[in-house]
N, C-alpha and C positions, 0 to 999 in steps of 0.2 A: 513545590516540585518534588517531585519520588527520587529518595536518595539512592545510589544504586551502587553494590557492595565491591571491595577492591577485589577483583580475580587475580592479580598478580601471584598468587603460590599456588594456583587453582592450574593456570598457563605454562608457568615458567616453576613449575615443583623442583626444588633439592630432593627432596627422602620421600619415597614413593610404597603406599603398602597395596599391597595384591592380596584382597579375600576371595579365595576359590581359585578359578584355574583349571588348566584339563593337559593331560602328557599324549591325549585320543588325537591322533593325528589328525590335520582337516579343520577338527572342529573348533567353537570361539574362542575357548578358554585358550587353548593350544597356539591361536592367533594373535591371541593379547598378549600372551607371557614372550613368544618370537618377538611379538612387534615392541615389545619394550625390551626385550632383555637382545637380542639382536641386532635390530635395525635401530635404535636410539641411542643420539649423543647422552646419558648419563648427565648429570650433575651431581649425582647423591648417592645414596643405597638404594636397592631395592629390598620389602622383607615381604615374604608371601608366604599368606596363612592357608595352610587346607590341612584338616586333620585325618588325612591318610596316605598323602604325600611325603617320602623324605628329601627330596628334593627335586628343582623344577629349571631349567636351564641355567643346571650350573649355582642356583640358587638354594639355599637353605630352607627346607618350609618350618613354620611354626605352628603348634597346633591349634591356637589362639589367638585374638589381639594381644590378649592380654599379657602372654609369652613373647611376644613380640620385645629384643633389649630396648632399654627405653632410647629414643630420638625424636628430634622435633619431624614426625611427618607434617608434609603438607596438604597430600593426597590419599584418599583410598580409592582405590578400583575394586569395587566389588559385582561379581559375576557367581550369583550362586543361586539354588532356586527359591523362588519369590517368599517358600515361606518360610526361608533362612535369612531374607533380607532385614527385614527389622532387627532382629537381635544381635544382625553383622555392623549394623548401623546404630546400638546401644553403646556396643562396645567401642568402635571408633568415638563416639562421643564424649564416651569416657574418657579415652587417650587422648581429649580437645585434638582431634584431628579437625582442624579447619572445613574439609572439604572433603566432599564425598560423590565420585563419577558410580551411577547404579545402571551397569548395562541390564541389567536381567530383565526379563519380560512377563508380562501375566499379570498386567495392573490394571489401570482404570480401564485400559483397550478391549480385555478379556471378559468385564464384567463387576456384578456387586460386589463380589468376595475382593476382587484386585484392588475397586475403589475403598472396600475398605481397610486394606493394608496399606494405602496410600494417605487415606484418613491419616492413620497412627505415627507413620511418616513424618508427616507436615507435622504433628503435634507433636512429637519428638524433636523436628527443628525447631520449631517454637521456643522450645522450655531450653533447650541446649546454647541454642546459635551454632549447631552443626547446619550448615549449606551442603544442601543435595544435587548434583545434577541429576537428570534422568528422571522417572527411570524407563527402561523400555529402548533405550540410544546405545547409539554405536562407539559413544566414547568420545574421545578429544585429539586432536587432529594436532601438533603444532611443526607447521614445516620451516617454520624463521628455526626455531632451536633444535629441531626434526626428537621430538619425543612425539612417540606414538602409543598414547593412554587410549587403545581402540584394539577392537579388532576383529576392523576392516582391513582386506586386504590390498585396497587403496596405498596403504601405506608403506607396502614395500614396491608396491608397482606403478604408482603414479604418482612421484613425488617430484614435485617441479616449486622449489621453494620462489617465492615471488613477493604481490603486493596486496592482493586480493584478500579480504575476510572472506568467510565463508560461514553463511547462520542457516541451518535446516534443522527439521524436528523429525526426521527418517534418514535412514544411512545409503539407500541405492542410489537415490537420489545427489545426495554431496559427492556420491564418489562419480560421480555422472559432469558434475559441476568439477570437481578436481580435474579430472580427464580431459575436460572441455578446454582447459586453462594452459594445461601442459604443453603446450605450444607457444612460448607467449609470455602473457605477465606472471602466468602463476599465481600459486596461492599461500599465502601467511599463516591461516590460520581458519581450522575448522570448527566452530563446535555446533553439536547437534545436540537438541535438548529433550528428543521423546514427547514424555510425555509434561513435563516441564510443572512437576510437583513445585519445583522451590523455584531453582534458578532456571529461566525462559530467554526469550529469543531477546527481550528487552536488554535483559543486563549486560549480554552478550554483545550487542550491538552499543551500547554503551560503553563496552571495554574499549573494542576496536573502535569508538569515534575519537579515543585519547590516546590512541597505539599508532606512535609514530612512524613503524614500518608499513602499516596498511593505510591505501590509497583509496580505496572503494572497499565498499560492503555490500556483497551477493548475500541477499535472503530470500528462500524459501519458505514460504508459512502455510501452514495443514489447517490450522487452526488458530485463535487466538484469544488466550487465557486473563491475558491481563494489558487492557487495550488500554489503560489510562498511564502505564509505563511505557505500554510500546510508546505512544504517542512521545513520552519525556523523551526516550533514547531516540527518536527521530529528530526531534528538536534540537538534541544535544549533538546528535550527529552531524547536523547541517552548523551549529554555533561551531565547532570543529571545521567547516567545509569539507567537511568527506560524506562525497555522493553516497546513499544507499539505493541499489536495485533492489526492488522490491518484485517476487510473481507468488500470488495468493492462490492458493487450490483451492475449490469451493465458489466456483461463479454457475455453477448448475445443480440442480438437485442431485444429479449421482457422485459429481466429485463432492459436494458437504457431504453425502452419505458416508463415502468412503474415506475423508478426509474424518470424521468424525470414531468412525470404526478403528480408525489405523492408531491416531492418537489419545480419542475421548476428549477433543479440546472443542469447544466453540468455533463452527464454520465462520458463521459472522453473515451478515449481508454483504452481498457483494459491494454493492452501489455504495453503503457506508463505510467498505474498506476500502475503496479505490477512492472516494473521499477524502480519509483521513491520508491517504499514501500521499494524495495531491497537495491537499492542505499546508501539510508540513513537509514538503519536499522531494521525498522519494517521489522516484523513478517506474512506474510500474510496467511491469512487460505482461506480457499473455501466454511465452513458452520458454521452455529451460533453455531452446536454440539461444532465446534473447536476452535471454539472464547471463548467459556467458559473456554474449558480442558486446552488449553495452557493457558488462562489467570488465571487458580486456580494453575497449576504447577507452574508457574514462579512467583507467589504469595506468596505462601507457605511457610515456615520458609525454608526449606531447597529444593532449584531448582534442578532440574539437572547441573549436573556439566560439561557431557560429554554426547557424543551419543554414548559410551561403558553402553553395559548392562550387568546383572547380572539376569538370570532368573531362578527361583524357585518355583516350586510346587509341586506337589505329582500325579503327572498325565505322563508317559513318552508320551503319546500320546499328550495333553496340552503343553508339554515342547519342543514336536518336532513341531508340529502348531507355537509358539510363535516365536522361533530359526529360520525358515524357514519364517516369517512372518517379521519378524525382520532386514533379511540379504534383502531380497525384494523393503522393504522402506529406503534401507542405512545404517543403523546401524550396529552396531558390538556388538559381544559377548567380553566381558571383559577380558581376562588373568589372574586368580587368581594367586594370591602369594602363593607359596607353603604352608605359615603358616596357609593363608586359608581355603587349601585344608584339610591339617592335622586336623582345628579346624571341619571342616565339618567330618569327619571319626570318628571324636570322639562322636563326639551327635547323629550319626544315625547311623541305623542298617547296617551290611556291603556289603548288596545287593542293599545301596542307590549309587545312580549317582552323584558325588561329582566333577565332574566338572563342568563347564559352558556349558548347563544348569543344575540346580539342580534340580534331582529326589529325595526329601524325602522318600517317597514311605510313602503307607497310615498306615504303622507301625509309624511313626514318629508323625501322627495326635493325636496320645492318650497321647502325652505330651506337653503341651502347651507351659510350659517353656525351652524346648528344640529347639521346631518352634522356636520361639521367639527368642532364642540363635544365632539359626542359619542364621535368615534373617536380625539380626543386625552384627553376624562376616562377609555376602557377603559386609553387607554397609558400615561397615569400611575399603573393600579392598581399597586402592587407583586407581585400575584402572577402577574401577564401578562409573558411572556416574550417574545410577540408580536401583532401584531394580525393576523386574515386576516378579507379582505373580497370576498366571491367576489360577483360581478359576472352573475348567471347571463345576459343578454341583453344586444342593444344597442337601448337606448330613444331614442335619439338625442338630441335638449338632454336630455332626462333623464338621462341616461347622463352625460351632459358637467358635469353639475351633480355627479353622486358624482366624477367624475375631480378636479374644482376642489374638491373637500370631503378627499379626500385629498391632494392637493398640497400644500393649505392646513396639514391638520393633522400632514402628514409633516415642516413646516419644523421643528417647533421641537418633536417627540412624543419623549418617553425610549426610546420599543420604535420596533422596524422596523413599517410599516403597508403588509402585502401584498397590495395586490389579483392577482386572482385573475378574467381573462377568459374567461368562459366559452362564449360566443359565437362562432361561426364570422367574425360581420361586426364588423371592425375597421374603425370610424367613428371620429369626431371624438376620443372621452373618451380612447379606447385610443393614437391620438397623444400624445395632449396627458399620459398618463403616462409614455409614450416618452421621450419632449422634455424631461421635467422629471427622468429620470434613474431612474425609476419605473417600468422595463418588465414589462407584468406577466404572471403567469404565464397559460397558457394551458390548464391543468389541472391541475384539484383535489390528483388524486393525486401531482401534480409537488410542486406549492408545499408539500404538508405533508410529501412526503419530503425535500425540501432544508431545512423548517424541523426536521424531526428530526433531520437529519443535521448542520447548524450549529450544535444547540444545544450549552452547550459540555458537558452529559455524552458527549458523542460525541465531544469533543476530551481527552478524559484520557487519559492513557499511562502507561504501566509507569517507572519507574526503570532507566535504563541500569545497571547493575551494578556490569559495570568494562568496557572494550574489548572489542568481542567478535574471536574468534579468527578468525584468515583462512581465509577458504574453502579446502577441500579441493579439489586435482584430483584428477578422478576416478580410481580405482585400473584396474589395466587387468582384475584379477579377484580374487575376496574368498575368502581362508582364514577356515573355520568352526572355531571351538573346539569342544568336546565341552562336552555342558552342565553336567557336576562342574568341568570346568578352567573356565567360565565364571562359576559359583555361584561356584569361590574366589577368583578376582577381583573381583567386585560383592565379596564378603564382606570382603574384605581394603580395600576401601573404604568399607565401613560402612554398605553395604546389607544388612537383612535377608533371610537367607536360610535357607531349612529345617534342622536338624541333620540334616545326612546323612552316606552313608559307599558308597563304589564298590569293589563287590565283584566280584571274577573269577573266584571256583571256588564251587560249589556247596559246599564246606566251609564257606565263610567267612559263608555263608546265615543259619545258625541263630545263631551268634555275635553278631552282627552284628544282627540282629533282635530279640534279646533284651534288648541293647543301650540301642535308640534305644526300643522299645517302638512299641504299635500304638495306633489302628492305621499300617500303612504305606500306602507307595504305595512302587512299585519301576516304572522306566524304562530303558531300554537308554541305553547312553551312546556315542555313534560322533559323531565329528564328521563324518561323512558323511551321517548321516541326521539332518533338520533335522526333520521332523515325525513325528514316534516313533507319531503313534497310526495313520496310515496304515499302517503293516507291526506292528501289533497288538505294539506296541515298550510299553505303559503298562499297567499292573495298578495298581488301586486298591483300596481300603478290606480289606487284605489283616491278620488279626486273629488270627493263630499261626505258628506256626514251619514247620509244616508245609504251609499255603497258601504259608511263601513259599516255601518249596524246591522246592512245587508251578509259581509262578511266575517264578520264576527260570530253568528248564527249559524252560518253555511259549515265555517272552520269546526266549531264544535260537533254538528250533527256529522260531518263529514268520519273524523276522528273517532269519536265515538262508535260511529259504522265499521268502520273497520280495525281498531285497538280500542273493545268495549275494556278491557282490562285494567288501561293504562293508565296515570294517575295523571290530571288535566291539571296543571299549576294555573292555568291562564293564557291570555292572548296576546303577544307582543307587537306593539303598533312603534313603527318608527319610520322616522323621513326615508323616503324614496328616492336614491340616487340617482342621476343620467346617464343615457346610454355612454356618455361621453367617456366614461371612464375603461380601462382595459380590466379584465379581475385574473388576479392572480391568486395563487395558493400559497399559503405560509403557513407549516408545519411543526409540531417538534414531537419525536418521541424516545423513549429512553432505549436505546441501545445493548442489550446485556454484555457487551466486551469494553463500549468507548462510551457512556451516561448519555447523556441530552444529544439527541443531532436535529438540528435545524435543518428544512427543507423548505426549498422554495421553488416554486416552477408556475405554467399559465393554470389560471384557475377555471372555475365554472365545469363548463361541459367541456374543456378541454385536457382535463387532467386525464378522465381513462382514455380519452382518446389518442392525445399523443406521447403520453408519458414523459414528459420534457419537462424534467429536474434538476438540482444541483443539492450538494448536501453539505453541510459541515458539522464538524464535533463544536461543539461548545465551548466557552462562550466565543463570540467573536467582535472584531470591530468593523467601523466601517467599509474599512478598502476590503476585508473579507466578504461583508454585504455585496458591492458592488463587481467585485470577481463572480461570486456564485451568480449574478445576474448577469452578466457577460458571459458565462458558460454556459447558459441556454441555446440549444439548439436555434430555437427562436425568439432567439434576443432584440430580434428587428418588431418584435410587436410592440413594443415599450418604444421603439422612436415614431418618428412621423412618416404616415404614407397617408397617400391619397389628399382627402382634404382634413384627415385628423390630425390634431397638433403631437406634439412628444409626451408621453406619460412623464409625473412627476417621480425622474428612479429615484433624486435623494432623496425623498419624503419615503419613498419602497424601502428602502435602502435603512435609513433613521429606522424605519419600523422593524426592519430583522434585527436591527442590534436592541431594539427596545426588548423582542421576543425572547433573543438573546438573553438579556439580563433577567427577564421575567421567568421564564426556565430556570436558572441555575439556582436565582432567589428561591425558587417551590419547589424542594425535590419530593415530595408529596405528588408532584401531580405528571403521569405516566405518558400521556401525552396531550396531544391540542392540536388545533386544527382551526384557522383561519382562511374558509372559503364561500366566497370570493372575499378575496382584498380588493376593495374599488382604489385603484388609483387616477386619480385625477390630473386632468395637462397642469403643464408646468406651474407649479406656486402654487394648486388647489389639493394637495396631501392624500395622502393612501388613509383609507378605512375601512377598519372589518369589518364587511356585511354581515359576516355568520362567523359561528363558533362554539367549536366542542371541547372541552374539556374533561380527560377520566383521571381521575387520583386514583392510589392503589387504595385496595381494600385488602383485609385481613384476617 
């Protein structure tokens, strides 16, 4: 498991030095020096080097580190331009300054020349043990101790100290997420890593899964550097039980392009980051609206418990939108306890709707401590996971009378009570839940996506295994085995494979066929030709001796017709399965962020067609097998319909943990491809028909 460095004087710094700086009104430097020498509680000194400054708020400048009196810093903030960075960052090394935040920009994002004073960088941390944030970032955000190593003007203007991490690798963005917050739980703690030369979003997310004031962690990811850490600090997050929200940019070609641009980090496959997110716990969302809502519910003094709801308002039209809105995204309505029901008949009129969903009706609104009664007797039902209270209009005192009814009954409710504004016009009521930390949603289909997405079946994860393996770099090009040399390898690792036998002369035809018995299937074998049934390379359901001699001839002239080039290993003859079997695809290939990822989905001629996969990082166990096979779209092929009996999953199942271990054992080999997997009804075992495997070449 990847160890991951203490930030404790990186966070919470006594003796802070300042390289660079600016007195130019407006601009960053001018921003950093206010936002630390203004708006921050202190703990230490501050000393700021710029050599043509005499001094800078109030502050002494020094014209060097090296002038600098001697004291244990903890921190450098250096802000200077890029081709001053390096030797601003010698010198800190020298003075064993710990730690180094590098806002300046013009590195790997800008081009070769930035990569390569990034290069020198890294290799300066190396040989030192100087830790870099950045570079390319807007600094470090800490609202529990309010020092503000940044500057973003976030910091003097939306500062709403709270419980919220906050990890991004761009600064518009966090201050978007700070803002989002400021109503509400707030936030702890920001840092933003750029371009994330040294320290990355991983270590970050590792700090706050042991930072007992943060309850959740909001991350945004551009890109991702180093996917076999993220993966630790997710792990380690969840061994903490602290949720991480997770929303990755890079699920279409234009956001990797620009995601790429902005930072220079690796987009990532989508499908293998929303994997890895799932895998190991995180929370993924699809927009920053989401990243907030989930991360203020699971914040909260009181989360969701369940994805059973409890819905309530005074609108039968609102009640049937949220209930039909509700069952759409997954959820369920609750089961009240009949004492509920009762307690409901008692506080409202008796033309109210006192089951799930609750219609008060608008006789109910002229008593506030009645509301109030009633939306804390739904939330002590036990089978209520949450309360939502959708708000369809703004009635003005009316309105202001539900806002004080849930305010009231949110003090002291066991479940979260969400309202849900539905109205364009934000009057009085929708302040006053503002204010009281209560900000509320402003559509339906929001508030019941964020409460499906916090409830905690959406926070389960896989078991880490054991360490996963370091990512591959890329090969520069991939040697293909032949598909017999590739069957005797799965074989020789205890994947089932067909009994066959690779024949080279039409002598050895008949022999050989009588052998293994029919019916057969017979394939050309070339490691050059990776798809055999394009050049008429496969014969099937082949039931005497004499078709095969027939095919064996055919296969050759066939191939030879059309890849005269190609190098013919021979003919591979092996028993012929039953239709009986369903075929699947099992996959693996090396990832450039997270190493080996396992994919499984229906095989044959349904892989382009329906694209119905599942993925995981490597390696894995069973229960892991059996999840990725229950998250198939169509999961229902593997049971019984009709008059076909149930495919054998644990024997599917067995055979991805075997591929599993077969992968991690050969990091030699880039990827493989097992299709079809014939699986067999119950008790007769999965076997790879086919199979490709490319090792790197060099």
């Amino acid at each position: 498991m990847p160890e991951f460095p203490d930030l404790s004087r990186l966070v919470r710094p006594r003796n802070i030095l300042v390289v660079g700086g600016s007195q130019r009104p407006n601009s960053e430097g001018a921003r950093l020096l206010e936002n630390l020498t203004r708006h921050s509680r202190l703990r230490g000194e501050v000393f700021v080097v710029h050599p043509k400054m005499q001094d800078a708020e109030g502050y002494r400048c020094w014209p060097s580190v090296a002038a600098v009196p001697p004291a244990p810093i903890d921190v450098a903030l250096v802000m200077v331009r890029v081709e001053l960075v390096l030797d601003a960052l010698r010198d800190c090394a020298a003075r064993e300054i710990p730690f180094a935040i590098v806002m300046s920009s013009g590195f790997a994002e800008a081009g070769a020349e930035g990569q390569a004073i990034e290069a020198e960088i890294k290799k300066l941390c190396d040989e030192t043990g100087l830790r870099v944030y950045g570079p390319n970032c807007p600094g470090l955000t800490n609202l529990t101790d309010r020092i503000g190593m940044t500057f973003s003007p976030a910091f003097q203007s939306d500062i709403h100290a709270g419980s919220v991490g906050i990890v991004t690798q761009g600064g518009g963005s966090g201050r978007n997420i700070l803002q989002g917050l400021s109503h509400g739980v707030g936030a702890a703690l920001w840092m933003s890593g750029g371009n994330e030369l040294d320290l990355g979003a991983p270590d970050f997310i590792a700090h706050m899964a042991s930072d007992p004031q943060i309850r959740v962690i909001a991350v945004l990811l551009e890109g991702i550097k180093h996917g076999t850490r993220l993966i630790a600090a997710l792990d380690l997050a969840r061994q903490h039980r602290k949720p991480v929200v997770v929303l990755k940019v890079g699920r279409s070609e234009y956001g990797v392009r620009a995601a790429q641009s902005h930072t220079g980090s690796i987009a990532g496959a989508a499908a293998v980051n929303s994997a890895v997110f799932r895998q190991f716990g995180a929370i993924e969302v699809e927009e920053l609206d989401d990243l907030v809502a989930v991360s203020r519910l699971l914040a909260g003094e009181r989360p969701p418990t369940s994805r059973k709801l409890a819905i309530l308002t005074f609108s039968g039209g609102a009640a049937a939108m949220a209930a039909d809105q509700a069952g759409l995204q997954g959820l369920e309505l609750a089961d009240f306890l009949p004492a509920t029901t009762e307690g409901l008949r008692e506080r409202l009129p008796g033309f109210a709707a006192v089951s799930n969903p609750v219609d008060v009706t608008a006789e109910a609104l002229k008593r506030t401590d009645a509301l109030a009664g009633c939306l804390r007797l739904v939330a002590e039902d036990p089978d209520v996971g949450a309360v939502l209270v959708p708000i369809p209009a703004d009635y003005g005192p009316v309105t202001d009378n539900i806002a004080s009814a849930i305010i009231d009954a949110s003090a002291n409710a066991p479940r979260p009570i969400v309202p849900v504004w539905m109205s364009r016009r934000h009057g009085a009521g929708f302040r006053m839940l503002e204010e009281a930390g209560l900000a509320p949603f402003v559509s339906l289909s929001k508030a019941l996506n964020a409460l499906k997405l916090a409830a905690p079946k959406a926070r389960e994860g896989a078991t880490l295994v054991a360490p996963p393996p370091a990512a591959a770099t890329p090969a520069r090009h991939l040697l293909p085995y032949n598909e017999a040399t590739a069957k005797r390898i799965l074989g020789q690792s205890g994947i089932t494979v067909p009994r066959g036998v690779l024949v080279r002369s039409a002598d050895e035809v008949e022999s050989v066929a009588a052998e293994i018995g029919f019916p057969l299937v017979m394939k050309v074998s070339s490691a050059q030709i990776l798809h055999k049934t394009e050049v008429k390379g496969v014969h099937l359901n082949i039931r005497s001796e004499e078709q095969a001699t027939a095919a064996y001839a055919r296969i050759l002239a066939d191939v030879a017709a059309r890849r005269p080039n190609a190098t013919i290993d021979g003919v591979l003859m092996e028993r012929m399965y039953d239709t009986r079997g369903r075929e699947m695809l099992v996959g693996v290939h090396r990832d450039p962020a997270f190493g080996p990822v396992l994919t499984v989905g229906l095989g044959g001629i349904f892989v382009e067609l329906l694209k119905d996969v599942s993925h995981r990082v490597l390696p894995i166990g069973k229960e892991d097998a059996l999840d990725m096979l229950s998250e198939l779209r169509n999961a229902a092929y593997l049971g019984a319909f009709r008059d076909a009996p149930s495919a054998d999953v644990d024997a599917l199942a067995n055979l991805l943990v075997q591929v599993s271990g077969f992968a991690v054992s050969h990091p030699e080999i880039e990827e493989a491809e097992l299709n079809p997997v014939w699986v067999g009804p119950q008790g007769e075992g999965a076997v790879a028909l086919d199979a490709l495997i490319l090792t790197a070449g060099h």
